[in-house]
Each structure stands twice: as structure tokens, then as C-alpha cells.
N, C-alpha and C positions, 0 to 999 in steps of 0.2 A: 504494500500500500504506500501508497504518495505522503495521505496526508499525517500531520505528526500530531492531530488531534483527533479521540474517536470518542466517539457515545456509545457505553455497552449496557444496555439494560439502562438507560434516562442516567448514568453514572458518567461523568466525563472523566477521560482515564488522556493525560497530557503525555507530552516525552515519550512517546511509544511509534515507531514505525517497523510493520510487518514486509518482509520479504519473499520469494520465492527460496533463493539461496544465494550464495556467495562461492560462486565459481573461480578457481585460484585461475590467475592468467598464465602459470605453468604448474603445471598437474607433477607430481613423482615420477623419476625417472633422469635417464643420464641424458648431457646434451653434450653438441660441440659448438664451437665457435669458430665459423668456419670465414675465412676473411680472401677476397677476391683481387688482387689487383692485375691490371691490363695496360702496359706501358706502348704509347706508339711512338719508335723510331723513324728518322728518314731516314731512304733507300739507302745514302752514300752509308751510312750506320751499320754497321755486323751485327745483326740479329745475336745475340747470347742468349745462351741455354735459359729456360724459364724459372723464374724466381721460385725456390721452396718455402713457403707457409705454412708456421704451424698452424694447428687447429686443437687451444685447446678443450679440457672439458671440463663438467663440472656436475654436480649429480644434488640435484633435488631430492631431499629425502623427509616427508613428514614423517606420524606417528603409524605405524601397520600393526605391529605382531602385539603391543602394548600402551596402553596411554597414563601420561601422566595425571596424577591423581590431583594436581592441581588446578588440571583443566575442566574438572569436575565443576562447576559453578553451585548447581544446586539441581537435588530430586525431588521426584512427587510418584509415591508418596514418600514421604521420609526416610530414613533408614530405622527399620526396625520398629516403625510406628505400626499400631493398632489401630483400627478403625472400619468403617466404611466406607468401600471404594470400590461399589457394585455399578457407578455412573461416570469413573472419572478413569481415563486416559493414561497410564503412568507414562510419565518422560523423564527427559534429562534432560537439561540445560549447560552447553558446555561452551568455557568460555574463549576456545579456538573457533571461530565461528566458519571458516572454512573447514573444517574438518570431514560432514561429512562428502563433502563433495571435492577431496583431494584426490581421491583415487577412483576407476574405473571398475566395475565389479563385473560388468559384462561389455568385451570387444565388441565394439560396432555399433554399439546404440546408443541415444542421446541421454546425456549425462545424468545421471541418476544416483543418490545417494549411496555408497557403500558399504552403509553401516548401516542393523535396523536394532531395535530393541524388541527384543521379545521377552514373553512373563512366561515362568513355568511353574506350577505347579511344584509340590515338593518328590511327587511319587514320579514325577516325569522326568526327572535326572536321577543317571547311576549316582550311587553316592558311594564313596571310600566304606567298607567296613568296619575299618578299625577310627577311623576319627566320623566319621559319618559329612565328611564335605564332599562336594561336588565336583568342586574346582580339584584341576589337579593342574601344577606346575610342570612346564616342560623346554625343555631347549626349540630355536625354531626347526633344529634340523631335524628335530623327531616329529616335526607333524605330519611329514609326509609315511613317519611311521604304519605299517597293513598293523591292523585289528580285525581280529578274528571275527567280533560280531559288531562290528562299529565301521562306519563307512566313512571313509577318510577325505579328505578334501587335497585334490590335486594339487599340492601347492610344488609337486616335482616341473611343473612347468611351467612357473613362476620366477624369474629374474630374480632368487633374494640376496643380497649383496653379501659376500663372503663376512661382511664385520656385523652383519647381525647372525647369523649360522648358530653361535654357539651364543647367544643372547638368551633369555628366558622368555616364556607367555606362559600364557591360564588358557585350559580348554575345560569341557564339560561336554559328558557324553550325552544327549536328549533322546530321547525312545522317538522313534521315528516316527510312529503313530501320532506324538506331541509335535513333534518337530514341521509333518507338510501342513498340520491343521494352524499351524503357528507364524511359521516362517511368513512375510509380505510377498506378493504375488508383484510380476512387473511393473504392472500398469500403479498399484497401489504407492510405490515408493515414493517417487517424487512428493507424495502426499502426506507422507509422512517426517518430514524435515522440513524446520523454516528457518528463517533468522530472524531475531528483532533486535531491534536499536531503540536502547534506552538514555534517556537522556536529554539537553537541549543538542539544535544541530550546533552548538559549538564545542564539544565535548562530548561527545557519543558513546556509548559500549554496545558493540555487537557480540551478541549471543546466538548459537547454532541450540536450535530445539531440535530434539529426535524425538516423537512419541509411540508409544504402544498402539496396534488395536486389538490386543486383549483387554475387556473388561473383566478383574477380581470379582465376580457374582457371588463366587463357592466362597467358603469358607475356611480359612486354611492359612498355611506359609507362603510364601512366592519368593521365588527369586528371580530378578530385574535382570539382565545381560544386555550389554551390548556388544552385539553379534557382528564380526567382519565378514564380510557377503561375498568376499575373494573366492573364488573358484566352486561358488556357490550357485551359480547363474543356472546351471541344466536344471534347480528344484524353483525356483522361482515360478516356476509356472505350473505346479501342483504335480510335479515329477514324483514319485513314492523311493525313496532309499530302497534295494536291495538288502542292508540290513536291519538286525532288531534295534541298533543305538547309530546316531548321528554323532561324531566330533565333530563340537566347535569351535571358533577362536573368540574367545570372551575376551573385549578389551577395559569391561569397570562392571562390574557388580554389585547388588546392597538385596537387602530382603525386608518384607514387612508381612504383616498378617492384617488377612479380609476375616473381622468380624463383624456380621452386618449390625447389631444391635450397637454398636457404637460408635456416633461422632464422630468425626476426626477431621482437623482440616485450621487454616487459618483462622476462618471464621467461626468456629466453636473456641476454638483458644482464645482467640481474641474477646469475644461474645463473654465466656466464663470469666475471662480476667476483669472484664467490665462489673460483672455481675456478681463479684465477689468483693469489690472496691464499689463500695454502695454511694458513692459521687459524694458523700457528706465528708468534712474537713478532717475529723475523728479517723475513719476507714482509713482515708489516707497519709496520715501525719505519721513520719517515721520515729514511733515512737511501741513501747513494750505494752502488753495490754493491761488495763486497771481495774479488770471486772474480778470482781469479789475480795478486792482490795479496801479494809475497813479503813487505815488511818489516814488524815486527809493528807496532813506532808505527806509520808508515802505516795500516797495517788498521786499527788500535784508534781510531784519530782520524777513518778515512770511519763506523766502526760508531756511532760517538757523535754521529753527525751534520753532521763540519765536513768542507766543501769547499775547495777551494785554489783561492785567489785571487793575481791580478793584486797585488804590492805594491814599492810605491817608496820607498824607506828614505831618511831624511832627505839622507843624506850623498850621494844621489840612486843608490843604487847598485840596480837591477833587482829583484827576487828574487819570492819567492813568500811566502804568510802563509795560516793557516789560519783560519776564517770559519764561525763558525754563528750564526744568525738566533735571534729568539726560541722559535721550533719548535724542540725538541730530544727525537729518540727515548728518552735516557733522564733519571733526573732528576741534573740535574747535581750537582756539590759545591760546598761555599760558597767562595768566593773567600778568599784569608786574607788581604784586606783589605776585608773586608766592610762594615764601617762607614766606610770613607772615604769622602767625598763626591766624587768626581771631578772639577775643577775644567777642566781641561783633555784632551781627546784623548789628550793622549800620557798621563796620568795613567793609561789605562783601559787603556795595550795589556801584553800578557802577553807576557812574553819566555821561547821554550821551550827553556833550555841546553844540553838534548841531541841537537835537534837544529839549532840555531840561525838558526830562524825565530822572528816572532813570533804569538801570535794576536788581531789585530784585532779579536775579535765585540763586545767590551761598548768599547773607541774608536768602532769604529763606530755602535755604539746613541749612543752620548755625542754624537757629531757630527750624527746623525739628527735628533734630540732639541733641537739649537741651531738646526739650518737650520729644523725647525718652527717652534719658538718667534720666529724669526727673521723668519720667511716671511707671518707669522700673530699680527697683533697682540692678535684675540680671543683668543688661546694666551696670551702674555707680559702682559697685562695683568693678570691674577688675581694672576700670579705676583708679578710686578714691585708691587701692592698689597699684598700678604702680606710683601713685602719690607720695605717699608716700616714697615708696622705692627710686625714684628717690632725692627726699627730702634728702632724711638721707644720700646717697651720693656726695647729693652737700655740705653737710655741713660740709663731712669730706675734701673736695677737700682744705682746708687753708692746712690740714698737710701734705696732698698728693704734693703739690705743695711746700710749707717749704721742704719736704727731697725730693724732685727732682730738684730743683734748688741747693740744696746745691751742687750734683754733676754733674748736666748735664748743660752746658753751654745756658743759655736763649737765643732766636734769635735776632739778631737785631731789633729795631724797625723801619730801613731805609732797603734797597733794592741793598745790595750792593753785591757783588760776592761772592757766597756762602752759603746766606741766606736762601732761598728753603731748601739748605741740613741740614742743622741746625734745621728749624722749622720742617723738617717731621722726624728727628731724635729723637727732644722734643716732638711732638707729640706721637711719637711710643712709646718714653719711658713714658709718662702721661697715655696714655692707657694701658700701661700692666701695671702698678700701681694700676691706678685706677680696671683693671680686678683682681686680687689679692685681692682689697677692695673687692668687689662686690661677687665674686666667695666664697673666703672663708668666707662671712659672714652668716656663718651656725654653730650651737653651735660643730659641729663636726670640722670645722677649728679652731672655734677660739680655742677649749681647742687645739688642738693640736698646735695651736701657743703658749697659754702658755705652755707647757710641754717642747717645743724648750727651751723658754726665761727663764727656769730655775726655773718652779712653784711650782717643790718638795723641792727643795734646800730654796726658801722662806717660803716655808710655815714650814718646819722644825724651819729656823729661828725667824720663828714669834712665834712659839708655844713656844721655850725656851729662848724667850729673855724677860725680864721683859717687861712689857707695863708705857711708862712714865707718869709722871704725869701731861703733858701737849704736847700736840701735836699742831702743826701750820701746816695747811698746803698751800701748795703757791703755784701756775701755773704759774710762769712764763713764759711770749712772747716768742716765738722765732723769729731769726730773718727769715723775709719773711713773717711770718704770717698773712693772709688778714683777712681784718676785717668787720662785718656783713655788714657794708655801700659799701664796695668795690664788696662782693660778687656776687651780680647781674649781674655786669657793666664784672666781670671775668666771670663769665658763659657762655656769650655770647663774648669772644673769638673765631674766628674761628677753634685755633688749639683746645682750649678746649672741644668746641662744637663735633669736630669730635674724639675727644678721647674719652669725651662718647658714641659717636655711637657705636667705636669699644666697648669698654666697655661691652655697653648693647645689642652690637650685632643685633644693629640697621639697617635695612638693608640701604647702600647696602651690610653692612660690617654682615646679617643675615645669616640664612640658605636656605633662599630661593635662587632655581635658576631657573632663567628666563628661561630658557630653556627647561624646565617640563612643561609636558600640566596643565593645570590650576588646572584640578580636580587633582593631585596629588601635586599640591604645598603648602606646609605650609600655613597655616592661618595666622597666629602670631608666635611670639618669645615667649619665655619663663615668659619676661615681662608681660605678657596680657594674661596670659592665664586663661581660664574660660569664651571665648567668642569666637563665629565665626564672624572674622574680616572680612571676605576675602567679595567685592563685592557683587557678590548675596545674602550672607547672609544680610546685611545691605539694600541692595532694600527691602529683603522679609519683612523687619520692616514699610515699607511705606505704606500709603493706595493709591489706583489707582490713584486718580487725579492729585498726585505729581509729576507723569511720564507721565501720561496724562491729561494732563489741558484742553480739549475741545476734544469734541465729534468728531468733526469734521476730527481729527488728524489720526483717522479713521474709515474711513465709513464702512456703510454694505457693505460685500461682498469684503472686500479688503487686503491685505497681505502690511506692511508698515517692511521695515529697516532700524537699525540706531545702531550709533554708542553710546558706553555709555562715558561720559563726566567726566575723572578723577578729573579735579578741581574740579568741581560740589561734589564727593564722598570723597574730600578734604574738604570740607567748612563742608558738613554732619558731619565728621568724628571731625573736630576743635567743630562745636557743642556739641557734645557729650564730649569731655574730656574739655568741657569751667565750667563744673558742678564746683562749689566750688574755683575757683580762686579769689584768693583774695588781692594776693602780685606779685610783681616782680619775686621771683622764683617760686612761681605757675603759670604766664605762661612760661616762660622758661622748665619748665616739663613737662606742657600743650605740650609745642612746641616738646620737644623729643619723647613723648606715642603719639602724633599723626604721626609722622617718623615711629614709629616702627609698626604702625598699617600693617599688608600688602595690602594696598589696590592698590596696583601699579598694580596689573589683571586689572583696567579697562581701562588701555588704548589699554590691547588687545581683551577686553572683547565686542563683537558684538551681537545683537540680534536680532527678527524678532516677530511682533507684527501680530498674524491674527484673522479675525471677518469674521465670515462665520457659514450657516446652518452646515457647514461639522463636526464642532466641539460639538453641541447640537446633531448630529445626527450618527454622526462617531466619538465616542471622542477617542477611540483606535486608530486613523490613523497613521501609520510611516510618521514620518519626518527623512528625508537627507538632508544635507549640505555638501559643497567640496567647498576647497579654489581654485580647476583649473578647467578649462572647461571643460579638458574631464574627469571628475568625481573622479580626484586624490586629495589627503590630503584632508580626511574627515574633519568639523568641527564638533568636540565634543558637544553635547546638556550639558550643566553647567547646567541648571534650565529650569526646564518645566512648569509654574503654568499655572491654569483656574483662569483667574481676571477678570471675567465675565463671563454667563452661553453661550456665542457666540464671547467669546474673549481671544485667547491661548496667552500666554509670551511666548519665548522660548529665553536664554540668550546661546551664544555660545563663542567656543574658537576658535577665528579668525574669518575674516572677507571672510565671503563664494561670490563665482562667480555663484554658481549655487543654487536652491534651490529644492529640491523634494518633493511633498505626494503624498503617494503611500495610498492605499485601505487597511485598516487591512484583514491580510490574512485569519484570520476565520472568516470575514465577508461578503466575495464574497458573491456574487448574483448568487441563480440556478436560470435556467429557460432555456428557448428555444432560435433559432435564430428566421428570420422572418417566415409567413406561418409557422406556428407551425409545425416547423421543427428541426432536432438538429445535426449538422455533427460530427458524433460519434470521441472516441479518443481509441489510443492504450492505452496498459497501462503505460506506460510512460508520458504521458499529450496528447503526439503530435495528430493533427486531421488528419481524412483519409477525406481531401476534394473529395475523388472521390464517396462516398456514401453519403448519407443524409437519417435520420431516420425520419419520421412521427409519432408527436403522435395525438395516436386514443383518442379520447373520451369517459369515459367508461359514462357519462352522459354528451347530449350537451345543457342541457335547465342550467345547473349550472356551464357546463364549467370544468369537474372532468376530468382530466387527466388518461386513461388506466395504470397506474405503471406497474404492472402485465405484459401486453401485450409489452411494451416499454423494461424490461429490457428482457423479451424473443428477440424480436427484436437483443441487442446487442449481446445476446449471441453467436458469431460466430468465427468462428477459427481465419480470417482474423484480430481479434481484439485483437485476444488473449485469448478467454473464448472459451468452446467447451460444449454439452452435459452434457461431464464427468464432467468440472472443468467450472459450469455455473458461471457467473456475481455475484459479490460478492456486498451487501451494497457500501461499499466504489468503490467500480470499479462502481457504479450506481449512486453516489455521483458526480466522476471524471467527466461521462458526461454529467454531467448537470450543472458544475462550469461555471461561467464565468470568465477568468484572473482578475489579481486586474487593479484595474487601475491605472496610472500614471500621474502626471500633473507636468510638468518642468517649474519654473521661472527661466531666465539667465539675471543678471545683466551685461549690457554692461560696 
């Protein structure tokens, strides 16, 4: 199909374009390069012997005898899933999208896929005796190995290149009776392979679909195969094997079980996950449950999100401490030591008088925070440089202060009319001072400050002036100048404090602006750099338990949101630059490199924690977020990680109202409606509810769908195909899609 938008079922389904196939513009196989030239001489000229040219070659080689397991995209039905899936089509989605149309299955006809998928039955493959599998591993040169009751596949006439010979593949014998009721018929193939292209057209992914026409009616185990067609061509046409077993070449494998009485599919995952998260704030707040919990603190401290932990109090005495991570259901309150810089663990723990435990969450961010830094020198070194530099600036701050007091009038140190103007005058003028220090301390400022101060005029002088025979030299005090004792106690000046911020461009006085969606905001200043500061980065350093301390926080089958806790990413953050402090002005620079850190995103930083088969079994799913009901101001996905094999992260910008997963769009489900039936579509998506198509049986003891006879069927004017201009692959594809599905969470 042309167009990149379709209606399937009144559903608009975007980014999606259907193809017939994707034929490689050279197919497997050896070539030469064969190069002509033809020189004309005049007569007086002696003709010489003709020029020799090489020619040479080079050899086209895709996947044959095995495929890689990466090219696997995604199956349907699942590996290993349960369910119902007496109506739906199994395929595979692979993400070589030429694939199946690299190689030639039968000389001399037009190009037709080489691969099919077939479903068998569990009793329809030999199986090994002593392990009881089907598959059996073999080199390629034993396929053309004779079997006594198994009919081999000619591949002795087959080009196969001496360096795959002693390579490995997977075959499986199929009872031949399974095997012609199974195998696709010529005419069916083409129809059974498409390609889509997902995506906008500027950034595309093409996928190669194969599907079944076996429908799982029976009840049972199944195994999927994808079948290489190579020197398969004499059965394709309902040929009968000579013996009782077929060998195959299986190039990917999985199994699942049809049991009719149950569900299974996106849309039941989805649908249950909805219906388990009851859209009220409660259901979904990542927090521990508080039902038949009598005490009210208790309750109020599982509702806010903290757990009871394990804690060993100095004096070594047992007890218990309460624990929340940076996830926290509601948005916390500010600590009322907020601007302290944490130097130490015990610094950070909260002692709760009433009941006389304490709570460990922002000690234990703090300890986090030091083992990182600790652990991880590319961590501590940005830091421990930041430290430094800040170092060498406080130490010039005596003369910086000596020649700004000499002309700028100091504030009072009472409160009298005026004062404000004064102190943010000295402060303005301390900070561009101090920016002058800071900026031009680069060997390309300073010489050019000496060249100002007059450094060819000295050094003239010093080369023709004799050298005495005694020099003294003296550093006299100036007045003003503070002394290494006063230092500390000046640093932590408010106006000083904030005239380095400007200085160092500390925010708020940095380049970030708030107003920037997060993924485009600065990390860090200049200060720091050599590290991703910003929030997400700094989670992704944690291991799972620290953001989830208990299992429980959430269960199978559940979607949890919460907010992320900036103090919490503050105490983190004091840990990490607490490395190497050791004096009074290493915390005081401690305290400025943790200012300048940017981690001020997490207090708009939101996210949404989900545990579902959906994820092991659809891990391509779209997610959507929007901060209004009716699906306006998207939230941006920050970080998407799998921190479990059935447990997605996803960290957002802002705090969403609604929440969406949608069905990955090249993983729809084909298959029929109910009464193996299918109400056909124009080619646009849309259905013509006034016909309904039957499919025939082209075998009813295995349940083999007529292809053939079904896309004749659609072929009619009314639909848009006619005689001339029959049903194309992808137009055979369209009706047999089923919409993606959709599943809405709305927090009230």
C-alpha cells in the first residue's frame, strides 16, 4: 500500500505502510566483474596482441542452512504462551526484511518467497526418545544424508559453498501425512509474506512478515518452524512423499499451547492490566498496601510510600527504620534542613520522636552516593577537579576582597535604610571580580594580563640591569587581608556564597532554563563536566532494590506511578562529592559542586513503573502519556529501561493524566472474525460490513486454510481489485490485520 495512513475497524493506525515484498537487487550467488575495453589504432600502428583482463568475483551470501536469532523481531503467538488461537494466523516478524525473498526455491518461476512457516502438531514430529525434542542438530553436509524412512531433500544439487559444509543447522523429521496437508501450495506463497514499514517516512523500519495458514483449532502443543523451501518445489503442488517422515530445514523455532477456554493476546493483557488498576489514585500510587492496618502513623507512613527495614542502631541495638527510595507516591515536603550539605550518613538520618525509630531514606541515598563515587573513578574525578578549582578560588578570595573593599563601600552589618542596596551592589561587584578571576584563569588570559601590566618593558629591564648581590624579598599584609583562620567562617557569607554562584555560574544564576523540556536541558555547567548529572542518568547508576525495596510495591500484573523525590537525588548527589573532604573549605566546595550539579529535573521528573506478560511478550509496545484528559501536552519518555525480564521503568517529563499502550504496529495479529469468517476491507483499511468472506478449508483434519481460494474471493471490483488489477500480497495482508489494540489508564 501507498498510503502511510489507514482506518482499520473506524481505528486510525499512522506510520504503517504495507508491501508486497522486498526483492534484493542481487539475489545469493557468485558473480564476476567482467570489464571490456576496445582500443582503435591507425593502420601505420602494429596491431599488439589483445589486452588480458581480469575478471574478478565476489559471492553474495545471505542466511540459508540457519538464521540468526537476532533477526527474530517478534512472534505471535508468543513463545510458550497459552491461550486461544483457534482464529489467529501464527507468524513471525523478522527484522531482515529481504529475507524471505533472497533466495529462489523453485528455477524458473517468478519470484516467490523461500521460506514458509508451518505449525505442527506435537504427534506430527518424530521426537528424540531419550530427550523427547524434535529438532535434531546437524552439519550441512549430512543433509543430503539417505534415511531409511524419511525423504531427504536434494540439496546434492545444490551449489553449497565448501565454508558452510561443515557449518551446523536444525532439521525435524514431519510425518508426511502432516507434512503435504501443511506445506503452502505455489500459487499460495506469494500470499503468504509481506513487508511493513513502520515508522515516519523519515526514519522507517522495514519488517518481512511470514504467516501461517494453519489455524491452532485443536487443543494441544504446537511447534512454529520456519521451513526452507530449497529443493522443496516437486511437493508444493500437493506431491505425496514416498516416505513415512519428511526432513526439514528449520531455520527458528518456539512452541505454544491452543487452549480454547482461555484469552490470550494483547488485548486481554492489556484489558486485565487496566482492570486491575481501578483508575483511582490509591490503585495506582507506588506504595505497600494498608488494608487491615490498625495504627494511623503506620498506615500514613506505608500510604507515602516507606517500607520497614532491617536497622542496626549504633549502640548495636536491633530495631527496625523506615525506608523510601527515590520513587515516592506523593510529592514529599522539604526537609527543614534543606540547604545542609550532608557530610556524613549519620548527618542525613531523620529521627521520628513519636515513635522512636528513625528514617534512613536520604542516609541511605548519602551512602549510595559515596560507594558510587567510590566504586567508580570516572564518577569522582569530575568531582574531585571541581574541587579543586573551586579550592584555588577560595584562596585567592583575601585579595579579591582586599581590592574590592578598598573601593566599594562594605554593607552594614545592622539593617538600617539602605542596606539591601548596598549589599547587592557589593555582591554584584564580588562576583564580576571574582568572574575575571575564574574566566581569565587560562594561560591565554593571564599572559595577556601580563602584556597589559607592562611585561616587555620588565623584562627589557631585567635583562640590562645588573643582578644585585643580594636580594630580600618581603610580602607585605595589606590592609583587609583575611587570614587562613578567618577564611572558612568568610566563605560562608551569604553575599559571598552567592557571588560565587554567579561566578561559577551556579544555577540559578547557570544556563539552564527551566522552561526547556528536560531532554534538551543542560546537564551540568562547565564546572562538572565529564559526567551526566542530570537525574536519570544518576538512577541508571543504582541497582533495582534502591527504588524498589519490596516486591510487593509491585505486583504481577500491575502499572504503579510516582513521583521522583529531589531531596532524596540531593543526599545521592552530597554523597558523591563527600569523597575526600577533609577541612572546612572542602565542605564549603563540597556544598557549591553539589549546587551546581543540575539535578533540579527531578522535581518535574515523573514516572511509571509496569510488571506484566505484555513486556516479556510484546516488548516493542508504544507507550503514550499526556498531561490533559483529552490527550493534549504529551509527556516526553526521559528513560525507558527493562529492570526486570516482566518489569519496564519508564521516567517522564511531567506528570501525565492519562496513560496509553497501544499494540506494536508490526505486531498485529492476522486471523479471522468469529465462524471462520472475515469482513473484507477497501483498500484504505475501512471494512465493507455488508459482505462477509468464508474461509474454505483447503485440509479440515489439520485445519489448513484455502489462501488461494480466499484471496480469489477478495478479488472484486467492489473492493477495489478486479480480474485485470487482482489482490496484491499486501492488499491480502490488509485483510487479514486485526487493529492494534489500545488500553487507557486515567488518573482521576
Amino acid at each position: 500500500m501507498s498510503d502511510n495512513e489507514m482506518i482499520l475497524d473506524g481505528e486510525k493506525v499512522t506510520g504503517i505502510t504495507l508491501k508486497d515484498g522486498h526483492i534484493p537487487n542481487m539475489t545469493d550467488g557468485n558473480y564476476k566483474v567482467t570489464v571490456k575495453q576496445t582500443v582503435t589504432l591507425p593502420p601505420e600502428v602494429k596491431q599488439q596482441s589483445d589486452i588480458k583482463l581480469d575478471t574478478p568475483g565476489f559471492t553474495v551470501r545471505g542466511p540459508r542452512f540457519s538464521l540468526d536469532p537476532s533477526m527474530v523481531h517478534a512472534v505471535h503467538p508468543a513463545v510458550g504462551a497459552t491461550g486461544d488461537f483457534s482464529l489467529q494466523f501464527p507468524h513471525i516478524v523478522i527484522s531482515r526484511d529481504v529475507l524471505p525473498w533472497e533466495r529462489q526455491p523453485i528455477t524458473g518461476t517468478p519470484r516467490v518467497p523461500w521460506v514458509a512457516l508451518m505449525i505442527f502438531a506435537q504427534d506430527e514430529l518424530r521426537a528424540d526418545p531419550a530427550t523427547g525434542d524434535s529438532a535434531t542438530s546437524r552439519k550441512v553436509s549430512d543433509l543430503a544424508s539417505s534415511a531409511s524412512d524419511a525423504m531427504v531433500p536434494g540439496y546434492t544439487d545444490v551449489d553449497v559453498p565448501t565454508a558452510l559444509k561443515n557449518s551446523m543447522c536444525v532439521t525435524i523429521d514431519a510425518r508426511s501425512d502432516a507434512f503435504t496437508a501443511i506445506v503452502p501450495h505455489r500459487s499460495e506463497l506469494p500470499f503468504l509474506a509481506h513487508v511493513r514499514e513502520i515508522g515516519p517516512r523519515s526514519g522507517r523500519e522495514a519488517y518481512a512478515v511470514v504467516m501461517a495458514s494453519r489455524l491452532p483449532k485443536k487443543e494441544g502443543r504446537y511447534e512454529a518452524h520456519l521451513i526452507s523451501l530449497e529443493a522443496l518445489g516437486a511437493y508444493l503442488d500437493g506431491k505425496k512423499p514416498d516416505k513415512a517422515y519428511v526432513r526439514l530445514l528449520s531455520l527458528h523455532r518456539w512452541s505454544f499451547t491452543a487452549k480454547n477456554d482461555v484469552r490470550h493476546g494483547f488485548d486481554v493483557l492489556a484489558r486485565n492490566l487496566v482492570r486491575n488498576n481501578t483508575n483511582n489514585a490509591r490503585e495506582l500510587s507506588l506504595s505497600l498496601s494498608s488494608e487491615g492496618v490498625t495504627n494511623a502513623r503506620v498506615k500514613d507512613r506505608l500510604t507515602a510510600g516507606y517500607v520497614p527495614v532491617s536497622h542496626l542502631t549504633q549502640t548495636g541495638e536491633q530495631s527496625f527504620a523506615w525506608y523510601r527510595g527515590p520513587f515516592t507516591p506523593v510529592i514529599p515536603p522539604e526537609p527543614s534542613d534543606k540547604k545542609k550539605c550532608y557530610i556524613t550518613a549519620d548527618d542525613a538520618l531523620i529521627y521520628i520522636a513519636d515513635d522512636g525509630v528513625f528514617d534512613v531514606s536520604y542516609s541511605a541515598a548519602f551512602t549510595w552516593g559515596r560507594l558510587l563515587a567510590l566504586a567508580d573513578s570516572d564518577l569522582a574525578a569530575p568531582v574531585l577537579k571541581a574541587r579543586r578549582t573551586v579550592l584555588r578560588h577560595m584562596l585567592t578570595l583575601s585579595s579579591v576582597l582586599a581590592d574590592l573593599e578598598a573601593t566599594t563601600p562594605v554593607p552594614p552589618a545592622d539593617n538600617d535604610s539602605g542596606s539591601d542596596v548596598q549589599e547587592n551592589d557589593f555582591t554584584e561587584e564580588l562576583a564580576a571580580h571574582l568572574t575575571r578571576q575564574i574566566q581569565g584563569n587560562t594561560p591565554y588570559h593571564q599572559f595577556g594580563e601580563l602584556v597589559e601590566a607592562g611585561l616587555a618593558t620588565r623584562l627589557k629591564t631585567s635583562l640590562t640591569t645588573p643582578t644585585p648581590t643580594e636580594t630580600r624579598l618581603s610580602s607585605p599584609a595589606r590592609k583587609g587581608d583575611i587570614t587562613g583562620r578567618d577564611l572558612a567562617s568568610t566563605i560562608q557569607r551569604p553575599d559571598v556564597q552567592e557571588a560565587f554562584r554567579r561566578a561559577l555560574r551556579i544555577p540559578p544564576y547557570g544556563p539552564a532554563d527551566t522552561n526547556v523540556a528536560l531532554t534538551d536541558t543542560p546537564s551540568n555547567t562547565g564546572l562538572l563536566d565529564g559526567w551526566a548529572w542530570d537525574t536519570p542518568s544518576l538512577l541508571s547508576l543504582l541497582p533495582r532494590d534502591v527504588f524498589l525495596p519490596h516486591a510487593a510495591l509491585v505486583p504481577p500484573e500491575s502499572l504503579r506511578l510516582f513521583h521522583i523525590n529531589p531531596h532524596w537525588i540531593t543526599a545521592l548527589v552530597d554523597g558523591i562529592t563527600s569523597v575526600g573532604i577533609s577541612t572546612n573549605l572542602d565542605q564549603q566546595a563540597a556544598k557549591l559542586i553539589r549546587d551546581a550539579i543540575a539535578h533540579q529535573d527531578a522535581g518535574k521528573i515523573t514516572g511509571i513503573i509496569l510488571r506484566s506478560q505484555l513486556i516479556t511478550q510484546w516488548p516493542g509496545f508504544h507507550f503514550q502519556a499526556f498531561r490533559q484528559a483529552n490527550y493534549q501536552q504529551p509527556c516526553p519518555v526521559i528513560r525507558r529501561d527493562l529492570i526486570a525480564p516482566d518489569t519496564l521503568l519508564l521516567l517522564l517529563d511531567g506528570s501525565p493524566r492519562i496513560v496509553e499502550l497501544v499494540e506494536p504496529t508490526h505486531e498485529v495479529t492476522l486471523g479471522l472474525d468469529s465462524n471462520n469468517t472475515c469482513t473484507p476491507r477497501l483498500k484504505t483499511g475501512t471494512k465493507v460490513t455488508s459482505k462477509s468472506v468464508k474461509a474454505e478449508m483447503r485440509d479440515t483434519v489439520h485445519n489448513v486454510v484455502n489462501i488461494a481460494k480466499m484471496r480469489d474471493t477478495f478479488t472484486t471490483s467492489d473492493l477495489g481489485w478486479s480480474t485485470q488489477n487482482p489482490i496484491t500480497p499486501s492488499g491480502f495482508a490488509l485483510q487479514m490485520m486485526h487493529p492494534p489494540c489500545r488500553a487507557v489508564v486515567k488518573q482521576q
